[in-house]
C-alpha positions in Angstrom: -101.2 22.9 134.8 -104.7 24.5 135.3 -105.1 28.0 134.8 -105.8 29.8 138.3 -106.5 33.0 136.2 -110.2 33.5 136.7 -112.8 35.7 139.2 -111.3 34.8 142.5 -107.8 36.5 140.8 -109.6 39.7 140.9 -109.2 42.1 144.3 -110.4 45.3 144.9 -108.2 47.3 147.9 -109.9 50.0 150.0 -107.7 52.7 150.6 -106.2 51.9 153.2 -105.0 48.4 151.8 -103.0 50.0 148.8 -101.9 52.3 150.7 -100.1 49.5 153.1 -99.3 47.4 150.0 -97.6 49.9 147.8 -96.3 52.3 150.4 -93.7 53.3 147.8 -96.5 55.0 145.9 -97.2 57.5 148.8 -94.0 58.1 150.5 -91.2 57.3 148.3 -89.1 54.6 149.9 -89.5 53.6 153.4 -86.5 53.5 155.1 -85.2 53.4 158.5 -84.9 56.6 159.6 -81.1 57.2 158.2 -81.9 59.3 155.3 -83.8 62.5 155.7 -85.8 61.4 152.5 -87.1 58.4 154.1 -90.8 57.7 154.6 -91.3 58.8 158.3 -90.2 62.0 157.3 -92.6 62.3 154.3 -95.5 61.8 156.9 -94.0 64.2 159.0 -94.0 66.5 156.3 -97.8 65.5 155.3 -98.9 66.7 158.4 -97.4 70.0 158.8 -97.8 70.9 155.4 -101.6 71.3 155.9 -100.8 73.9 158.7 -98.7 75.7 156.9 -101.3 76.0 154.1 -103.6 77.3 156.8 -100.6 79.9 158.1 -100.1 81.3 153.9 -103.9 81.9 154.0 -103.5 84.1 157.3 -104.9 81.4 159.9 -102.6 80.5 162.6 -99.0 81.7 163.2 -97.9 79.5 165.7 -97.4 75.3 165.0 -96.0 73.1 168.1 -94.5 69.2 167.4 -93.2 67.3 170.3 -92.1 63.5 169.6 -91.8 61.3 171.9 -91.1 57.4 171.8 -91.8 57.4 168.1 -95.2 59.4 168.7 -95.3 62.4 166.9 -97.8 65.2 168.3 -98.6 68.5 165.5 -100.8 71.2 166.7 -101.6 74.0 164.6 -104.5 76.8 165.3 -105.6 77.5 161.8 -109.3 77.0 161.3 -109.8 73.4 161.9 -110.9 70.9 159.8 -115.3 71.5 158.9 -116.1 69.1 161.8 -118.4 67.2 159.5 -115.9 66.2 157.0 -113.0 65.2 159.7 -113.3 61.8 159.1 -113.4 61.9 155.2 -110.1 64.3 155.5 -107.8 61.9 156.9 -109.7 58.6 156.0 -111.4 58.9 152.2 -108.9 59.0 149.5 -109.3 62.0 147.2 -110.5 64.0 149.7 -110.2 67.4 150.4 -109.7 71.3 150.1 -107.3 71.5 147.9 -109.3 71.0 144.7 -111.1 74.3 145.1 -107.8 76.3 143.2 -108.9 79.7 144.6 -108.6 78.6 147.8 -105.7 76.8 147.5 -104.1 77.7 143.8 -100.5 77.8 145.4 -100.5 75.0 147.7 -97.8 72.0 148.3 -100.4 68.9 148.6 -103.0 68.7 145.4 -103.9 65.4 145.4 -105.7 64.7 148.2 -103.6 61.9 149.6 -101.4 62.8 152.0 -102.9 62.8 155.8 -104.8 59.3 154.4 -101.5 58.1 154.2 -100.2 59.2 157.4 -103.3 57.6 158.6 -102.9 54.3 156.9 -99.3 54.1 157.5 -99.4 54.9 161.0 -100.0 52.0 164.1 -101.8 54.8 166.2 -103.8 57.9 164.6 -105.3 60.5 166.2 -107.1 63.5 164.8 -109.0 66.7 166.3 -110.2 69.4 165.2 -111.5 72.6 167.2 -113.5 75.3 165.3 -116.4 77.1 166.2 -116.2 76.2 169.9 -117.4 73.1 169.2 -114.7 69.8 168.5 -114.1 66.4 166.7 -112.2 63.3 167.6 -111.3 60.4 165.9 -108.6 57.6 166.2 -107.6 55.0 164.2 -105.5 52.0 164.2 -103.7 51.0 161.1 -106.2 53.1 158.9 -109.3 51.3 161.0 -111.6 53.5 163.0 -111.2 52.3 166.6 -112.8 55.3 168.1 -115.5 58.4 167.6 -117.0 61.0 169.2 -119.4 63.1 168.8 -119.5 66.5 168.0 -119.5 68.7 171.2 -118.7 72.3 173.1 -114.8 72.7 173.6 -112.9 75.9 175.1 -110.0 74.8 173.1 -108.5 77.3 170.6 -109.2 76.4 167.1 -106.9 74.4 165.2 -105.9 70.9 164.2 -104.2 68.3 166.7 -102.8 65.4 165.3 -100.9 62.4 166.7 -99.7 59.7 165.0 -96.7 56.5 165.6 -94.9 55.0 162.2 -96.3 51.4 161.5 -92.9 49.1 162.8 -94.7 46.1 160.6 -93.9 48.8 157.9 -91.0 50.3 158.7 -89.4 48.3 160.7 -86.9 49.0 163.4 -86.7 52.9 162.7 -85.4 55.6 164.4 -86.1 59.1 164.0 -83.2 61.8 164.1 -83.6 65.0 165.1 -81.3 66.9 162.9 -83.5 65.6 160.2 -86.4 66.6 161.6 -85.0 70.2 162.4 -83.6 70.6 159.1 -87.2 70.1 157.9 -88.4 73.1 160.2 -85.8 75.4 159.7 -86.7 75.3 156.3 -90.1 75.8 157.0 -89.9 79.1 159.0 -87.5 80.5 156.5 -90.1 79.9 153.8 -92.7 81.6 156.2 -91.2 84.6 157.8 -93.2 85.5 160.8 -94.5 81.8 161.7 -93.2 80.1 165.2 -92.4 76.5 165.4 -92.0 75.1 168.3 -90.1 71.3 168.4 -90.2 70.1 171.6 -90.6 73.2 173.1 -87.5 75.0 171.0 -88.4 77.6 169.1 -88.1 78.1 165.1 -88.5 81.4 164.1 -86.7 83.6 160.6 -87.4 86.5 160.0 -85.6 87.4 156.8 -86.4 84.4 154.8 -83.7 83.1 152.3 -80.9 84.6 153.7 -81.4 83.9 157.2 -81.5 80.3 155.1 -77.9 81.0 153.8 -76.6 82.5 156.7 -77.2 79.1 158.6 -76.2 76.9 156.1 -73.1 78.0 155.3 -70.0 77.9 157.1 -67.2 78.4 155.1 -66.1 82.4 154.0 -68.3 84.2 151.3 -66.7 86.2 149.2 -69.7 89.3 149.1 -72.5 90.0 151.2 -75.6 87.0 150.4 -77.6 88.8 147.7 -81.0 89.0 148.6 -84.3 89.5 145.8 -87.9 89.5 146.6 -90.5 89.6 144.1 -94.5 88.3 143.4 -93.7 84.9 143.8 -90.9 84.4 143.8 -87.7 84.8 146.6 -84.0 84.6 145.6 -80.6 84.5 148.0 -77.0 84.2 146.2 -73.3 83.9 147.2 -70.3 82.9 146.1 -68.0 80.9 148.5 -64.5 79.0 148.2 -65.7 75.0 147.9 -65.9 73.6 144.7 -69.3 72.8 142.4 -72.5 74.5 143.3 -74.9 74.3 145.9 -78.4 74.6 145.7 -81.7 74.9 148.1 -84.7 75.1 145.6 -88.1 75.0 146.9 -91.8 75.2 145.2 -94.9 76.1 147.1 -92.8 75.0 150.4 -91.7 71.9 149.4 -88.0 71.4 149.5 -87.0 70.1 145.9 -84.0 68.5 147.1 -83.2 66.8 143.2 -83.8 70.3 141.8 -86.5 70.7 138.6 -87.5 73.4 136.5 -87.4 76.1 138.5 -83.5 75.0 139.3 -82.6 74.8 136.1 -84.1 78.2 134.8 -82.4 79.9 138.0 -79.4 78.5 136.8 -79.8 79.5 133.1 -80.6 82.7 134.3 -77.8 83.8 136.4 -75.4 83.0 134.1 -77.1 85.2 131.4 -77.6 87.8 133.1 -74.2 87.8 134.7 -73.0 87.9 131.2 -75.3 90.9 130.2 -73.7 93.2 133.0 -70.4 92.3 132.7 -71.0 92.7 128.2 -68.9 89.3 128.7 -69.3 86.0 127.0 -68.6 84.1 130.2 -68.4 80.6 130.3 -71.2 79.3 132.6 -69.0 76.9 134.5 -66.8 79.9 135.9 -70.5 82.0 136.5 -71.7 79.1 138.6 -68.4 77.7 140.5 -68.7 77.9 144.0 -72.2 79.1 143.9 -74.3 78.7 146.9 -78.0 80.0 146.3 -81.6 79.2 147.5 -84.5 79.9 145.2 -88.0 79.3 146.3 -90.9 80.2 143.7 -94.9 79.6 143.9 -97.2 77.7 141.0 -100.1 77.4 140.4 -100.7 73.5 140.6 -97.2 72.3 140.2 -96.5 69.4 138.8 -93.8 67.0 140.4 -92.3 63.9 139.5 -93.5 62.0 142.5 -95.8 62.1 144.8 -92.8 63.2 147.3 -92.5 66.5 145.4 -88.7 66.0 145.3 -88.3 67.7 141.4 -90.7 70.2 139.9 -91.6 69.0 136.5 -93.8 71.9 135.9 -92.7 73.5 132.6 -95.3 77.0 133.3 -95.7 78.8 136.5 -99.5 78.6 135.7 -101.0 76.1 134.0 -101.2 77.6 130.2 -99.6 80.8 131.3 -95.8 82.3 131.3 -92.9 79.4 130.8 -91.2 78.7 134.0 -88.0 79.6 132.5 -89.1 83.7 131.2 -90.4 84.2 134.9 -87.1 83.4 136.8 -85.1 84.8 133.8 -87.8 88.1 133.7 -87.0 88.5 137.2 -83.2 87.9 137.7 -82.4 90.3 134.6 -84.5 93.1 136.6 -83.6 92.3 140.0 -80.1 90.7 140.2 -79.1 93.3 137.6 -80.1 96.5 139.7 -79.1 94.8 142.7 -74.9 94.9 140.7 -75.4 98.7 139.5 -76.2 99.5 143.2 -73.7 97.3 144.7 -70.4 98.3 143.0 -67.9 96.5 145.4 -70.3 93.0 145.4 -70.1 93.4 141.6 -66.0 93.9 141.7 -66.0 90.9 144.3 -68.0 88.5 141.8 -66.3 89.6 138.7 -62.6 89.0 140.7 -64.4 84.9 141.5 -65.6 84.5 137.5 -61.7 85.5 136.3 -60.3 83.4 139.1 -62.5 80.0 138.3 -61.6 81.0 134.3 -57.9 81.3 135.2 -58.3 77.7 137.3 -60.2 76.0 134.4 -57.6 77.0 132.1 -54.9 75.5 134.1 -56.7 72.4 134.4 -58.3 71.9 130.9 -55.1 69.3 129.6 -55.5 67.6 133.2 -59.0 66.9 132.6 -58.7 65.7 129.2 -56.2 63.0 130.2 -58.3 61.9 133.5 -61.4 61.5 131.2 -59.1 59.2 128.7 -58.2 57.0 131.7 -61.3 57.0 133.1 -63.1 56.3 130.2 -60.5 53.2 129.0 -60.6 52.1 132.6 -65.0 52.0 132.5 -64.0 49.8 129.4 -62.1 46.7 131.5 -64.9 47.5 134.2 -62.2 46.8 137.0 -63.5 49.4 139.9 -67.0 49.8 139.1 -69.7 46.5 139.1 -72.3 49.2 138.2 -76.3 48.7 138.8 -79.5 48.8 136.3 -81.1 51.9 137.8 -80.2 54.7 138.6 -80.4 58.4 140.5 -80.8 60.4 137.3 -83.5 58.4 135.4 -86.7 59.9 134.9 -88.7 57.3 135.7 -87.4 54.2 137.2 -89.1 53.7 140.6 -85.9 52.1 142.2 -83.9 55.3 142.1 -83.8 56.5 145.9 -82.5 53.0 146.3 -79.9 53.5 143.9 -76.3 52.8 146.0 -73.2 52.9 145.1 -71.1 50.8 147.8 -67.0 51.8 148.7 -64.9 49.3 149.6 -61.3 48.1 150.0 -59.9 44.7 149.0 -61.1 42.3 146.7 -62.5 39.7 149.4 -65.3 42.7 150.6 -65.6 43.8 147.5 -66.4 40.2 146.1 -68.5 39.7 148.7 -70.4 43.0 148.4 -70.9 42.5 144.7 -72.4 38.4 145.1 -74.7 39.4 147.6 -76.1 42.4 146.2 -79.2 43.7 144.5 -78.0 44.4 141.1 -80.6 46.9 140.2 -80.0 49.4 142.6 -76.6 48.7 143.9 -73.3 49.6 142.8 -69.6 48.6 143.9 -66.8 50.7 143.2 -63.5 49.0 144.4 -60.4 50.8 146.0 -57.3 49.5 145.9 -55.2 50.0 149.4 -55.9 53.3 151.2 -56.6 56.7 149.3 -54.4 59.4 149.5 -55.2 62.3 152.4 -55.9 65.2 149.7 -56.4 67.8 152.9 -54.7 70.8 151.3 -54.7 69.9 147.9 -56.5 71.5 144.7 -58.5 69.5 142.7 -56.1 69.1 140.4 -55.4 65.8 142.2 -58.7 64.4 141.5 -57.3 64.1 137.9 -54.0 63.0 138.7 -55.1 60.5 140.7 -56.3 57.0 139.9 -58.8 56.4 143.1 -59.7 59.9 142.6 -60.6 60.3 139.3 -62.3 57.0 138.5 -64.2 57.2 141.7 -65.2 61.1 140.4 -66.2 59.4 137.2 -68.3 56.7 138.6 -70.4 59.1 140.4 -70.3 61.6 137.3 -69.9 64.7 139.6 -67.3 66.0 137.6 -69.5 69.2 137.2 -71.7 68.9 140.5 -74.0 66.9 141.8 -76.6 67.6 139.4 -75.7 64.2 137.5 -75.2 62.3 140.7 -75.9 58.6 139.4 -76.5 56.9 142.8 -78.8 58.6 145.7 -76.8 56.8 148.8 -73.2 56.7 148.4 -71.9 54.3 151.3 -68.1 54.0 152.5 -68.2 50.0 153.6 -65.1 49.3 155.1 -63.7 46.9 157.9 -64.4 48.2 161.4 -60.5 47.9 162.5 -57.7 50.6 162.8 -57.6 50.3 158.5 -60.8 50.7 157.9 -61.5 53.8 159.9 -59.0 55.3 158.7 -60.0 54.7 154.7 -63.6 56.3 156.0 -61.1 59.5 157.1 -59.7 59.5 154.0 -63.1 58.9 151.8 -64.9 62.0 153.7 -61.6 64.3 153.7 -62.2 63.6 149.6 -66.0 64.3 149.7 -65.4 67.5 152.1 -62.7 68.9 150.8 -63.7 68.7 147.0 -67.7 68.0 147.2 -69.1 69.0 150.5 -72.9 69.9 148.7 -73.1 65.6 148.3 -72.6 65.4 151.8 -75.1 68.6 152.6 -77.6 67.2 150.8 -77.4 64.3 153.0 -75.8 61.4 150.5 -72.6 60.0 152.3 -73.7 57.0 154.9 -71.3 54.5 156.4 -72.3 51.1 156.3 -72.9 49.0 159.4 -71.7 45.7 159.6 -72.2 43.1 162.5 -69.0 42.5 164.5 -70.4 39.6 166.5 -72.3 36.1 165.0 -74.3 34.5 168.1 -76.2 31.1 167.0 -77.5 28.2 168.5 -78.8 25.1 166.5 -82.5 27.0 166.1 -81.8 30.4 165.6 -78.9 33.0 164.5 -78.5 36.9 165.7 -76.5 39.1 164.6 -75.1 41.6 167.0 -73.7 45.3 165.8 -72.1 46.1 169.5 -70.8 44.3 172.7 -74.4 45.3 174.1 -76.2 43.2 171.4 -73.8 40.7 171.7 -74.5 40.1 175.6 -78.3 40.5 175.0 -78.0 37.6 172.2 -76.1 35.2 174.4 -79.1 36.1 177.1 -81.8 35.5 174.7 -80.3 31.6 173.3 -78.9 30.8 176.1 -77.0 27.7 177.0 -73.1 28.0 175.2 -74.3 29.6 171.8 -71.3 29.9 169.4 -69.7 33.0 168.8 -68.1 34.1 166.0 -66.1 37.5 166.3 -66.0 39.2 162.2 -62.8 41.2 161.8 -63.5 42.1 158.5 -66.1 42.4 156.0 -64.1 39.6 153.8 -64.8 37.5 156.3 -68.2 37.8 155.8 -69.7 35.2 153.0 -72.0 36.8 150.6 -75.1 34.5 151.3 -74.7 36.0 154.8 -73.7 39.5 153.2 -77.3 40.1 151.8 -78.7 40.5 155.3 -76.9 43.3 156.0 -76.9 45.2 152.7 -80.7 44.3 152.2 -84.0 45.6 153.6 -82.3 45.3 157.3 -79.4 47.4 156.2 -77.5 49.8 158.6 -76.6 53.3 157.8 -75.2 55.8 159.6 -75.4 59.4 157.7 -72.5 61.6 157.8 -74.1 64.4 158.6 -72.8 68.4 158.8 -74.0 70.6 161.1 -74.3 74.8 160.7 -71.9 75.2 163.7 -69.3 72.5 162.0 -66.6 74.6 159.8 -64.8 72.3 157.3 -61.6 73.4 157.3 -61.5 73.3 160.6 -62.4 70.0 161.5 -60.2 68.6 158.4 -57.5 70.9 160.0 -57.6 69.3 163.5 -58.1 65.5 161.9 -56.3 65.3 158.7 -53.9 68.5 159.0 -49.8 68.1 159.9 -50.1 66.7 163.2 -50.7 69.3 166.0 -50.5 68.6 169.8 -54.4 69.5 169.8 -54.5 66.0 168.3 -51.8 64.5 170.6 -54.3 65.5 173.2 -57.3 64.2 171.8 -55.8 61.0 171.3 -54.6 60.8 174.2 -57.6 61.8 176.3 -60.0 59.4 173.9 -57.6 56.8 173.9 -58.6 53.0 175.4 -56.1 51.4 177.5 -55.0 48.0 176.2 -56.0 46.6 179.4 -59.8 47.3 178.7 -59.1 45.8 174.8 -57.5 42.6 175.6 -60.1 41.9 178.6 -63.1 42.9 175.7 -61.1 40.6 173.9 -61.3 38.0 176.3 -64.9 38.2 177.1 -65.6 38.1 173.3 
């Protein structure tokens, strides 16, 4: 065989090429739009994080998005890009600002990449800049110039425009959700107090920083006022609540650190020591830090993530060379925090009631835990729930592990199918045997008494919070008949009722599977509604067979790996400020209430409209 090593092997990308071929690189994964860490998100984020740079150095305090069919439209009215370097900005890699430290020594984007990739990654680009009464414009296709103007006189207010549509020949059939994309802004304006955002003409406004952040995000009863600390660089806001595990928003220089870092782990050190200072009690830091819900934003001088997403702070100094990350949040808590307790007398009884009561609870369950850890671990042994994957969430470097998925199902059939079909670095099965129990109501003692429970609790390894989640996307993939939805129920009343911050923090999905196979002799579609189905039999044709799935064991694995693939469907379970937990598992999975009856009722199809669906199908 001849060797095809030689000088026609070599390539050399321009930007814009790599940026297209390793996409990854840039944004993280891609995505379709169903996780809020997906890659039209990161450009989103690109964007706006250059106008907010411009509103920390006093320039603009007003930023207005609008999206419309896929088009995104960001208008800020800092000072606008230097006219002469517009096109360099957002089309020459490595280019930028941000290298001059004094101007920008605590800003999110360092490396000079971020609009390029917007640019490269978008189908349509669109950049102007206003300053000096005079204005730029330049669009791009693609990361090609299609069009330039010239320099000339504008009225305009000064600022940056930008518009710019997602590549579908990169990301495929994506959507964009709005709660994601609010979610992003909130955060925004509660890192900026004072700044506006307008989203499609709704206003985003805080004016009291972290704890206007807590006071949105949580919905269940606090047990003391939040706890709010401001220093030089730093912003702290603390509560204890009645959910298990802890739960964490952690952000550096603006960027929401959703898989923690550092700066999260020295908060958490921190509290606990100096909790145990004031109290002259050896505490033990699990009963410091259950039911903890606190936000922590800091600012660095050129942090250093672990990707270029800036999902984890890796920086181990808040300067580079100068005081450890972990003295500066501990300096600053055992000041702060430690004042804030002598002043506050009744927050200070209220906390030290919560430690005793989560020391009395672990206590009571230490011989439970023992034995469920036994089990669990003899049960890992025979490998008879869990067909684990290579990578996953928690390793440092493997670049898979935002793919990392852990798949739930019932039965052996789906399971079997699942685990054939299936990429077995990223994704793991975990199989359930018949339907969980409804735990609504119940302590968590039962996640150690029970099988499902505990194994299922070991497999993620969130025994002690998500902290050591091992897969990014846990998905509930069960039939879409009367059983199935049910076992979904069942799965979230676990995940709400014991670990709510994995579903805040936007893991739990439900997989989508096709109920409908159209195909003709050329060409097969699957179709996800009655809709699709119609517009399938439209498209082939003629009298193209139809086969109707009724479950996913049905379903053979070679066909499996469509839907579980790069084309997979996931719908996030998703829970909104105004959504209070134990009500809604109350009304669904509570003793049956004529509120229900009603619902039912009301929501209820006729068996008419069923068998004549059936009919048609």
């Amino acid at each position: 065989m001849a060797d095809t090593y030689n000088d026609d092997s070599i390539r050399s990308l321009d930007w814009k090429e790599h940026i297209r071929l390793r996409p990854g690189m840039y944004i993280g994964k891609l995505g379709d739009g169903s996780s809020q860490d997906d890659g039209i998100y990161i450009l989103i984020k690109e964007v706006i994080d250059n106008a907010i740079d411009e509103y920390v150095m006093g320039n603009g305090k007003v930023i207005e998005i609008t999206l419309k069919d896929k088009q995104l439209k960001i208008r800020d009215y800092g000072r606008g890009i230097p006219l002469g370097k517009v096109l360099d900005c957002v089309s020459k890699i490595n280019t930028g600002a941000k290298y001059d430290s004094i101007a920008f020594k605590k800003s999110v984007g360092l490396n000079g990449v971020g609009t390029k990739a917007v640019n490269a990654l978008s189908s349509y680009f669109y950049v102007q800049s206003i300053r000096d009464e005079k204005t730029k414009i330049a669009e791009f296709a693609k990361g090609e110039l299609v069009k330039e103007s010239k320099v000339e006189a504008s009225d305009l207010r000064k600022g940056t425009l930008v518009k710019f549509e997602p590549d579908a020949s990169i990301f495929g059939n994506y959507h964009f959700l709005n709660e994601y994309i609010e979610r992003l802004l909130w955060n925004y304006v509660f890192l900026n107090p004072g700044l506006s955002i307008y989203f499609n003409g709704v206003k985003y406004y805080s004016e009291n920083g972290l704890r206007d952040l807590l006071e949105k995000n949580i919905s269940e009863e606090i047990l003391y006022p939040i706890i709010h600390l401001k220093g030089n660089d730093i912003e702290v806001a603390m509560t204890h609540g009645n959910s298990y595990g802890e739960e964490y928003y952690s952000f550096v220089n603006g960027a929401h650190t959703t898989q923690g870092g550092t700066h999260q782990g020295a908060f958490r050190e921190a509290v606990v020591k100096t909790i145990r200072e004031f109290y002259k009690k050896d505490f033990e830091a699990v009963d410091v830090r259950s039911s903890l819900i606190a936000a922590v934003s800091v600012k660095v001088i050129e942090p250093v993530f672990e990707s270029q997403t800036k999902t984890k702070l890796g920086s181990q100094e808040v300067a580079p060379g100068g005081e450890s990350m972990k003295s500066f949040i501990g300096d600053f808590l055992k000041k702060e925090l430690d004042n804030f307790l002598h002043k506050n007398p009744e927050t200070a009884e209220a906390l030290l009631r919560k430690i005793m009561q989560s020391e009395r609870e672990r206590k009571d369950m230490a011989g439970i835990k023992k034995l469920a850890r036994e089990r669990a671990k003899k049960a890992s042994l025979h490998n008879k729930k869990l067909r684990d994957c290579r990578s996953h969430y928690t390793d440092e470097k493997a670049e898979a592990r935002l793919e990392t998925t852990l798949f739930i199902t019932e039965g052996d059939s789906a399971s079997g199918s699942i685990t054939k079909s299936r990429n077995v670095n990223t994704q793991a099965v975990f199989s359930l045997k018949g339907k969980p129990l409804n735990c609504y109501g119940l302590t968590k003692k039962i996640v150690y008494e029970n099988e499902e429970f505990n194994l299922l609790q070991s497999a993620l390894d969130i025994e002690e919070g998500i902290e050591t989640l091992r897969y990014n996307n846990i998905v509930i993939a069960t039939d879409a008949d009367v059983d199935g939805m049910h076992i979904r129920l069942l799965l979230i009343t676990f995940f709400l009722q014991f670990f709510p911050d994995l579903i805040k923090n936007g893991h739990l999905y439900i997989l989508q599977t096709p109920l409908f196979r159209v195909r003709n002799k050329k060409e097969t579609i699957y179709c996800y509604s009655e809709q699709e189905r119609r517009d399938a039999m439209s498209k082939l044709g003629g009298k193209p067979e139809i086969t109707r799935f009724k479950g996913l064991g049905e379903i053979s694995p070679d066909e499996f790996k469509h839907f579980i693939g790069k084309d997979i469907r996931l719908d996030p379970i998703i829970l909104r400020k105004e959504t209070s937990i134990h009500n809604l598992l109350e009304f669904y999975m509570g003793k049956n209430t004529q509120d229900r009856q009603n619902f039912i009722i009301e929501n209820l199809k006729v068996e008419k409209d069923l068998v004549e669906e059936d009919a048609v199908a």
